[in-house]
N, C-alpha and C positions, 0 to 999 in steps of 0.2 A: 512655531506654535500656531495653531487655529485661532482668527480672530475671535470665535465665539469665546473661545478658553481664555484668551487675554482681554476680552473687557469684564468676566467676571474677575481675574486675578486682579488687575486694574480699580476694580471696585466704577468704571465709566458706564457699565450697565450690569447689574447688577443679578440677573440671572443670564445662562446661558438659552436657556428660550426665548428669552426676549431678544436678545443680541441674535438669535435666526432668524426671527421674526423681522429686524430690522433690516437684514440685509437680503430675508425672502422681498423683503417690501423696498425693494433697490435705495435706501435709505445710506448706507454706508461705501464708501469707497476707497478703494486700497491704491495710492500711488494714481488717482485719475479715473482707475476700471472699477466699473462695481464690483463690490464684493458679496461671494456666497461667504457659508457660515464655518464652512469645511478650507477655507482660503488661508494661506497660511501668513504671516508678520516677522516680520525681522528686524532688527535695530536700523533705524534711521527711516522706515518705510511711514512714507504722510497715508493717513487716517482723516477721512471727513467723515462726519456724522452728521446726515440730515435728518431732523427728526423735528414732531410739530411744531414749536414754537421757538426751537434752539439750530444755531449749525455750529458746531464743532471742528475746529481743526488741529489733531496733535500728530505729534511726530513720537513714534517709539525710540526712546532709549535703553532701553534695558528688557530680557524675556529672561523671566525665571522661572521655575519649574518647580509646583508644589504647592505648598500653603504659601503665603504674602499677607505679612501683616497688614492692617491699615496704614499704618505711618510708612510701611514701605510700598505701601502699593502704588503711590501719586509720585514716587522717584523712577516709576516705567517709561513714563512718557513727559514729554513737555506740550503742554497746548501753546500754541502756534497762534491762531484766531477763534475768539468765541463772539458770539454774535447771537443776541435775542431779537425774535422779532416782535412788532406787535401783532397785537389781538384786537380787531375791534369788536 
């Protein structure tokens, strides 16, 4: 599945423009490599999300195909590291 497709199914970013926009803006990385938006995910591949004030680290467990409810959409992945930074 296209990472763009699986952070909206995810519900982890919540359009799929924005989730291009994030990784036009070398912001996300797939297993180490940045990721384009056209890149695809797999069960078990690590997922960093750099993004302003948050880093994100999940691991995919599960790609499903279709609609995903909310309550199933947070059994895709497991976050691994999250980490706020400050703001001054």
């Amino acid at each position: 599945m296209r990472i763009d497709k699986f952070f909206k199914l995810s519900r982890i970013i919540k359009r799929r423009t924005e989730a291009k926009k994030a990784c036009d803006n070398s912001c996300i990385l797939i297993n180490g490599k940045t990721a384009k938006a056209g890149d695809i995910v797999k069960p078990l591949d690590k997922i960093e999300i750099h993004c302003r004030n948050k880093n994100l680290e999940i691991e995919v467990l599960e790609i499903l195909e279709g609609n995903v409810s909310t309550s199933r959409s947070s059994q895709l992945y497991r976050v691994v590291k999250e980490k706020k930074k400050e703001i001054d």
